[in-house]
C-alpha positions, 0 to 999 in steps of 0.5 A, a space after each residue: 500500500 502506498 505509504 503516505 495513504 497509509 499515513 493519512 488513514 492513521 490520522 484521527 477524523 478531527 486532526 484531518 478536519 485541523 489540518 484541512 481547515 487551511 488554504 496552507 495545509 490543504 494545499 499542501 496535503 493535494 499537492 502531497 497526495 498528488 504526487 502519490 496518485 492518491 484520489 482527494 475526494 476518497 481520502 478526505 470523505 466525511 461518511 463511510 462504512 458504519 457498523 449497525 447496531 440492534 440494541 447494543 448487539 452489532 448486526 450488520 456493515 451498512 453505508 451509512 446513517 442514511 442508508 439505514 433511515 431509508 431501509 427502516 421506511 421501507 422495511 416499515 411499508 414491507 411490514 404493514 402491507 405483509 400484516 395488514 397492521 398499522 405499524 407505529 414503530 419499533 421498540 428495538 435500539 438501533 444505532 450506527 458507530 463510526 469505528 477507529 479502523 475500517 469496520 468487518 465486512 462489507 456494506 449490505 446491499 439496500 435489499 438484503 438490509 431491509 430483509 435483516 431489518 424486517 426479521 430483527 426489529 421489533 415492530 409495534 402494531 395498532 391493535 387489541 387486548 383481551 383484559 383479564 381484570 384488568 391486565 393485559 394478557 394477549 393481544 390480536 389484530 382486532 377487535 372481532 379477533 378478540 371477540 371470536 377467541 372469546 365465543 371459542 372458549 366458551 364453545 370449547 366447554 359447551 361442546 363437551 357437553 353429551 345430554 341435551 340441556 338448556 343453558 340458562 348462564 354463561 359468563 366468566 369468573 373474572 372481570 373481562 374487556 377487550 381495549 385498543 392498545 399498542 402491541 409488537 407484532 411478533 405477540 400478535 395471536 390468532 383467535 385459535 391461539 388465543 383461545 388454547 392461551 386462555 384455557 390453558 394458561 401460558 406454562 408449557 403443559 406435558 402430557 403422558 400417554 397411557 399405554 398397557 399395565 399403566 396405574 396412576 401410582 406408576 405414572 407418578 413414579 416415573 414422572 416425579 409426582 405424586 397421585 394426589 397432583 395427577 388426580 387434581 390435574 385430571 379430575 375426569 379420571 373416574 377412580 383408578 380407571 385408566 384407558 390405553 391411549 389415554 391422555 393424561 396431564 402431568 401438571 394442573 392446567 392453570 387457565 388464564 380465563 374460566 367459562 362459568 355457566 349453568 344449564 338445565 338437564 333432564 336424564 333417565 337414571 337406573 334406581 338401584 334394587 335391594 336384596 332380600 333373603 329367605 333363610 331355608 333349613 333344608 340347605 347348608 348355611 354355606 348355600 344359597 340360590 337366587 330366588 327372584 333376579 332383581 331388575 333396576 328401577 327407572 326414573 326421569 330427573 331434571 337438574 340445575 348443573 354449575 359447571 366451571 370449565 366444564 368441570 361440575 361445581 354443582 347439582 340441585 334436584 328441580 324434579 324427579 318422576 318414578 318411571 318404574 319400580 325397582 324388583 328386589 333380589 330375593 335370596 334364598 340361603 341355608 340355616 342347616 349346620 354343616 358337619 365336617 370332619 375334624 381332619 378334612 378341613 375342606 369346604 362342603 357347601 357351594 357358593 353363589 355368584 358375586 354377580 350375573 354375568 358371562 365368563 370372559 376369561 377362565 381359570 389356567 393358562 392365558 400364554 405363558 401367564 397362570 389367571 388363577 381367577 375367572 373374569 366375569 363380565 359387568 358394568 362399572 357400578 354393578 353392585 358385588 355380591 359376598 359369594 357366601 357368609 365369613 369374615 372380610 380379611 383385607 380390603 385396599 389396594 392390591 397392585 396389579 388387582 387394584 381394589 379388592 376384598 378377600 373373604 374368609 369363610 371358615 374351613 380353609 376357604 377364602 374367596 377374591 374379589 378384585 379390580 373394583 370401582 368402590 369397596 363398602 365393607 371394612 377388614 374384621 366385618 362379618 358379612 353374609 352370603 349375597 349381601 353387598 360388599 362392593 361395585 364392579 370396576 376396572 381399577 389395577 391391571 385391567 383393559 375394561 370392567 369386570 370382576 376377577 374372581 379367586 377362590 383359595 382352598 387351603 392355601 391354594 388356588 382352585 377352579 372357582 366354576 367348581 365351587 359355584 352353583 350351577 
């Protein structure tokens, strides 16, 4: 490089203007430069390459200040036409610094600075809020955007809804209002994105996918929580009944708006029956036999149901009409002593059905897995019967079989009942035989609603088909 340019480079922009400033000293610094081949005009230009900077951050080489002011414009007019939006500015920093030496890089072309400008400026939008008593929490285009992710979130609740009713409110927990306000257009929502905002809160939410031999205690296991947070994060499940496939939030939703309303429903219900029992001297105290089946009854009820998010909040009865009466279950058992022999020890009678039902799947190998039980199959709520009179022995929770009781009815035999939905007897409670002792469920290990049914003699596991009664 010529060595007196590379002087003239080294000079500080305020000793130039010192030394140009007289007729002598620029004379002098031509007629130098001249005799060198330098160029004056490139030597001495006031403007040159600047480094352009986003708040604080260098993003780019531009030409100069105004440049940059004619890209802005221009990128502004990009924005407002791509969006549809007034555009009243940007919030970003932007400033340009003349650097000591030449800055990095080369200058960016008009095009290629207004497409940088456009992507890393945070532009400000004429637009309107959604207010949630009275704090800003989302922004959208317009004012009838607003409004439709309003009517979205209110639609996404009645939807769910199975029955016919009749709405008589709806409304909102909290005080709302929609405002103009100045927004970036980058937080800017769609009234879909908005709704799933609203009901969903601004935490990112995981979900956990059911899948086969699942129970609420493992999920909370392998996530890190507990089973009390995952039923207050899911308050559809229905006891400890889990489907395969099924969704389950690992964390509680926290909705930014909650849909408040009640309706007016009327349903036909099933009336439960209740049993009756005839004793009999002619048979064993350990038989009996179904005299009468029992038949629910039917009624037509009408409720008044508050609802918040679709989760029930409250019922009230406003009339209820009996369509037909319940038939108790007449059952017919033995008074007669049984004699057994001091050293058999082995059971004499027969046992009743816990419920009516077929078997869906019998005692012995399913595979390479021993089912020491049948399964019968019912309908969650179908009421369980004690199969014989004894002694309730454990009632609870027992893994894989979920709820359950075991009954001990003297003479080595006990009887299992197990995947309930509800259990209504405790451990050391005398029970007789066809009494109820619980509901039919699918709770533990189980893919739908049955009742899995053991029958131990003397430690061991037995055919439970060659204890019934026929």
């Amino acid at each position: 490089m010529n060595p007196v340019f590379n002087y003239i480079r080294k000079i500080k922009l305020k000793k130039c203007i010192t030394i140009m400033s007289t007729r002598t000293g620029l004379a002098c610094l031509g007629i130098l430069l001249a005799a060198w081949g330098v160029s004056y005009a490139c030597a001495v230009r006031e403007d040159g390459p600047r480094a352009l900077l986003a708040d604080g951050s260098r993003i780019a080489v531009v030409v100069n200040e105004s440049q940059v002011k004619e890209a802005v414009e221009k990128a502004r007019a990009e924005m407002a036409q791509e969006s549809g939006l007034t555009i009243t500015g940007f919030k970003t920093v932007l400033s340009c610094e003349k650097d000591e030496g030449q800055p990095e890089g080369e200058p960016l072309a008009e095009k290629e600075l207004v497409g940088l400008l456009k992507e890393r400026l945070e532009w400000k939008v004429d637009a309107f809020a959604i207010c949630v008593n009275g704090k800003s929490i989302l922004c959208l285009a317009d004012e009838s955007s607003a409004r439709e992710a309003l009517e979205r979130l209110k639609e996404r609740y009645l939807s769910q809804e199975k029955e016919e009713y009749a709405l008589d409110a709806l409304g909102y927990a909290e005080e709302v209002n929609i405002k103009a306000e100045e927004c970036l257009l980058k937080d800017i929502k769609t009234p879909e994105q908005a709704e799933e905002v609203l009901a969903r809160g601004l935490d990112r939410m995981e979900q956990y996918i059911v899948k086969s031999g699942d129970t609420l205690w493992t999920i909370a296991r392998d996530n890190n929580t507990t089973v009390e947070e995952l039923r207050e994060a899911n308050p559809q499940i229905n006891g400890d009944l889990l489907r395969i496939g099924q969704k389950i939030e690992l964390k509680r939703l926290e909705p930014l708006l909650n849909v408040v309303y009640t309706l007016t429903t009327t349903v036909i219900e099933k009336t439960p029956y209740r049993v009756v029992y005839e004793n009999d001297a002619g048979m064993y105290r350990h038989q009996q036999k179904v005299k009468q089946e029992g038949a629910y009854g039917s009624c037509r009820v009408t409720y008044r149901i508050t609802k918040s998010n679709g989760l029930e909040t409250a019922r009230q009865v406003l009339a209820e009409e009996v369509l037909a009466e319940p038939v108790a279950r007449v059952v017919v058992r033995g008074t007669r002593s049984m004699v057994v022999s001091s050293r058999s020890g082995n059971w004499q009678g027969q046992l009743e059905w816990p419920i009516q039902g077929p078997v869906t799947s019998g005692y012995g190998y399913r595979g390479r897995e021993f089912h020491a039980a049948i399964d019968i199959d019912g309908v969650t709520g179908d009421p369980v019967y004690a199969a014989a009179s004894g002694t309730v022995i454990f009632t609870g929770w027992a893994g894989n079989l979920g709820k359950c009781i075991a009954i001990d009815h003297d003479y080595g035999l006990v009887t299992r009942y197990a995947h309930l939905e509800s259990i209504n007897v405790s451990a050391g409670q005398k029970v007789s035989g066809g009494s109820l002792i619980g509901q039919v469920g699918s709770t533990g290990r189980s893919t739908g609603s049955h009742l899995h049914f053991e029958v131990w003699d003397n430690g061991q596991p037995q055919n439970p088909l060659r204890y019934l009664n026929k």
